[in-house]
N, C-alpha and C positions, 0 to 999 in steps of 0.2 A: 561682434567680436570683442569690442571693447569693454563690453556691458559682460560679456563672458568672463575676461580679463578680471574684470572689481570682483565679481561673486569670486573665482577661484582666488584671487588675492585674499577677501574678506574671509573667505573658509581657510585658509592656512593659516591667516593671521587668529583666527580662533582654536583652531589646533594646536598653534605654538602655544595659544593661552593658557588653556585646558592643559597643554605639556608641561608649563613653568607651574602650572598649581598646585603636581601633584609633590609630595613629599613622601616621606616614610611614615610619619603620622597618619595617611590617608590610606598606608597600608594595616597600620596597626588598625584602624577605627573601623573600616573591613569585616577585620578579624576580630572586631568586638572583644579586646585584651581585658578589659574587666572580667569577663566571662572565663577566657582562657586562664589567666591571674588563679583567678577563685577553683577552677579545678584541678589544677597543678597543683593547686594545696594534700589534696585529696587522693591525685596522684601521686604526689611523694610518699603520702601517708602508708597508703598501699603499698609499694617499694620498697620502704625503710620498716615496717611491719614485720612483710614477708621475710623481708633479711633477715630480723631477727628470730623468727621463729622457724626457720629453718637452717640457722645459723652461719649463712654467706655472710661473707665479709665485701659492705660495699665498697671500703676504701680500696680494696684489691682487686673493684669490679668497678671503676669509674666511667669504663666506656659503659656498662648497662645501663647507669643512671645517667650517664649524658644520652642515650638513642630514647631510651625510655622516657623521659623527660621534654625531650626536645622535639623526638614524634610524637605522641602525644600532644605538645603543643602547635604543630602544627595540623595535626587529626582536624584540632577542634578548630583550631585560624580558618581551614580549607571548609570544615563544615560549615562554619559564622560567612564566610565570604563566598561559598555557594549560596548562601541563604540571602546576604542581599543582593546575589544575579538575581533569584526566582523572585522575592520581593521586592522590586523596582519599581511595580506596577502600583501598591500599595503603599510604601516608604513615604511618597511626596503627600498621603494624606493625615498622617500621623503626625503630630508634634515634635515626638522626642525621635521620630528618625526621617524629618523631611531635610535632616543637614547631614545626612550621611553621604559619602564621594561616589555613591550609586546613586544616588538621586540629583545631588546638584551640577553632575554632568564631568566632576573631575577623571574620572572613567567611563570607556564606552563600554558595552554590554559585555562583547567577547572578551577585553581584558579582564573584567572581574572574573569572569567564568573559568580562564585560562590559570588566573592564578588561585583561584578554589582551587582546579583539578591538580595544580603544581605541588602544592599546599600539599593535598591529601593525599597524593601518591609518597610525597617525601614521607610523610611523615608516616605512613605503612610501611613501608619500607627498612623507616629505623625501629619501629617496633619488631615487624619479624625479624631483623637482626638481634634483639634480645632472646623473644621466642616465636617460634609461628603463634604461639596460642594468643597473644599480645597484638599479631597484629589482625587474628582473627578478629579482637573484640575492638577491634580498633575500627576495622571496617564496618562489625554489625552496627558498632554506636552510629557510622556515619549514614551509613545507608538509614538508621529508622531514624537521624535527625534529618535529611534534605531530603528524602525521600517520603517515608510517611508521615513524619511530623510537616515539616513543610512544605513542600508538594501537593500533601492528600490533607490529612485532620485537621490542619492550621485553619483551612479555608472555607470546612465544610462542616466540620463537629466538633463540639465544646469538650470531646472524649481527646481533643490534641495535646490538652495538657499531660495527658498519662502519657502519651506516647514522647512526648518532650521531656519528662521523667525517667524514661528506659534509656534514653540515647546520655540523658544529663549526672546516669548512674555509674555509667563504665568506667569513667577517670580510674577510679583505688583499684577496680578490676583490673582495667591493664597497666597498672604499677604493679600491683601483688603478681600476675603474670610473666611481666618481663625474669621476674627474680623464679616464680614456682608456679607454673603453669598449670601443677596441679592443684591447684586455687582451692586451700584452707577454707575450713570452714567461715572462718573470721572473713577470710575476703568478702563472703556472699551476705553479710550481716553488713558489711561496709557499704554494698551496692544497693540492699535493702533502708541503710542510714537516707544514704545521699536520693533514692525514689521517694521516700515519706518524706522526704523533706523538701522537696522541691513544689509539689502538687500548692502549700499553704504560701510557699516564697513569691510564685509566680503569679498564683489566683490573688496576692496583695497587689503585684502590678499592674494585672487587668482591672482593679475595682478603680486603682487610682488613673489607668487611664480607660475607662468603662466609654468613656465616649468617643477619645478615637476609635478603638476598634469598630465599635457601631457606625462609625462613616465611613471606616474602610473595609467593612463586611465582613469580620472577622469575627465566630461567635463563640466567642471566648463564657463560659459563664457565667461571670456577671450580665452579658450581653443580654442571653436567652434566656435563664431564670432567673437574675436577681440579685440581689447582693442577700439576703435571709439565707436563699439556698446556700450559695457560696460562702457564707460566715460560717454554717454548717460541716460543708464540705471542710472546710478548712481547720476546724477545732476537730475531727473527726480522724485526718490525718494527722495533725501534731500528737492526741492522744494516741494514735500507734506506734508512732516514730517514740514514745518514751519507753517499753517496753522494748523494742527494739535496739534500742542504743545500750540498753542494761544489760541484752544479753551478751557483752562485751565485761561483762563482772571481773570476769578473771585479770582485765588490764589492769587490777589492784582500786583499794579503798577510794583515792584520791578523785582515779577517773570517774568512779561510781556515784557518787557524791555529790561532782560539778554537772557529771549529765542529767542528771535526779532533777538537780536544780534549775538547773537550763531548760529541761523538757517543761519542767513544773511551771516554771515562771512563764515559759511561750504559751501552754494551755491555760493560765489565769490571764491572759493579754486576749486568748482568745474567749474565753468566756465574757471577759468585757467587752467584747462588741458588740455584744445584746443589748447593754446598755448604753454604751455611749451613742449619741444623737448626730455625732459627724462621723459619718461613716468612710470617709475617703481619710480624716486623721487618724482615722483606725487601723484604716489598710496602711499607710505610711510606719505608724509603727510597728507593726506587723512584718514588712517587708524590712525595714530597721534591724528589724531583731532577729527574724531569720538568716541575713547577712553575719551578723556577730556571733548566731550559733552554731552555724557552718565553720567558720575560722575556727573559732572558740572550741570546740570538740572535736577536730583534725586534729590540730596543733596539739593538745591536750593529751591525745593519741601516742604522738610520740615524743614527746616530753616525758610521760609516766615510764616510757621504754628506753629512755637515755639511762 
């Protein structure tokens, strides 16, 4: 009885612990806000586009851009934070996410899970308050991010990258949605930007971390073919992603100009990986530069449109 006593004393006292660790931080870190951060760029982009080219005024439409914005961020929080319920298993054998609050026990399992599902319902919710068609793509994105991307392709084919490009496309789609569901052409050139461009973003951070994944079975492309392949694959999508972003001409000279250069300058970065001899400071700048081209050509976006 007594020896019953200490263990139930000893488990409270680490419950309370576990209680006092967590913060709001450990919610944001979850929700992987870097991530969210970078496509609310994209979702504005989307939003404030559509407004203008179908001429709604959003100063007179502030609750769209607050539901559209805000669901939307929580779409992706609920996605990021279902995604480390399902990876818990593999997190502690990774580097860069054996310190996440899913792994080092500041959450038990069902609360993460509870607050993915919380997450994602809100944040449906606020989108179809703009339009259904908003929170249609709001769902599709989540369902092929925790569902087929992480669930099914993450674990078993190096094809997971494209399907983490479908779900990492939607953001500018349902921003341009909330405002015009009947989704401009431009929307789907937006969705098409943010797909080509993700495939070369992500396959830079599989090279750079090529060996966790291989310990934690994860077979990412570099894993299974290679980094040759993957240099490949990688200059192969940048060169599409520069035609692509051009056929965006019409946003005026300015925008045409800096994407020319941007595209041009990523596919000369990629070219250099043939040559340079350290191939993980390749991928670093690589992943470097597709960060600053993502921001860099949002922004750029609506800037030419102010």
């Amino acid at each position: 009885m007594g020896a019953t006593n200490v263990i139930n004393s000893t488990n409270t006292s680490n419950s309370i612990q576990v209680s006092q660790q967590k913060s709001w931080k450990d919610y944001l870190t979850l929700a992987k806000m870097g991530i969210v951060t970078s496509n609310l760029i994209t979702t504005f982009a989307g939003l404030f586009l559509a407004a203008k080219y179908t001429g709604v005024s959003l100063s007179d439409n502030l609750h769209i851009v607050l539901f559209a914005l805000v669901g939307a961020a929580l779409v992706m929080a609920g996605g990021c934070t279902l995604n480390n319920f399902i990876d818990r298993d593999i997190d502690p054998i990774m580097e860069r996410t054996k310190e996440r609050p899913s792994v080092t026990g500041r959450f038990q399992p069902n609360q993460i899970l509870w607050v993915g599902i919380i997450q994602s319902a809100l944040g449906i919710l606020l989108l179809y308050l703009t339009t259904p068609v908003a929170g249609l793509i709001g769902i599709i994105g989540l369902l092929v991010y925790v569902v087929i991307y992480t669930m099914w392709l993450k674990r078993t084919h190096s094809l997971n990258t494209i399907a983490g490009s479908v779900s990492g496309a939607v953001p500018p789609l349902i921003g341009w949605a909330a405002v015009d569901p009947g989704l401009h052409t431009f929307a789907w050139v937006l969705f098409f930007i943010m797909f080509l461009w993700q495939p070369p973003h992500f396959l830079a951070l599989a090279m750079k971390r090529c060996e966790e994944y291989r310990a934690a079975g994860i077979p990412m492309l570099p894993v299974v073919a290679g980094f040759e392949i993957t240099k490949r694959q990688m200059v192969v999508y940048v060169a599409a992603l520069i035609p692509v972003s051009l056929m965006l001409y019409s946003f005026g000279m300015v925008y045409s100009i800096i994407a020319a250069i941007l595209g041009i300058g990523w596919l000369i970065l990629g070219f250099a990986g043939f040559k340079m001899k350290d191939d993980i400071k390749w991928a670093r700048l690589m992943f470097v530069y597709s960060l600053n081209y993502l921001t860099i050509i949002f922004v750029l976006m609506v800037i030419v449109h102010i």
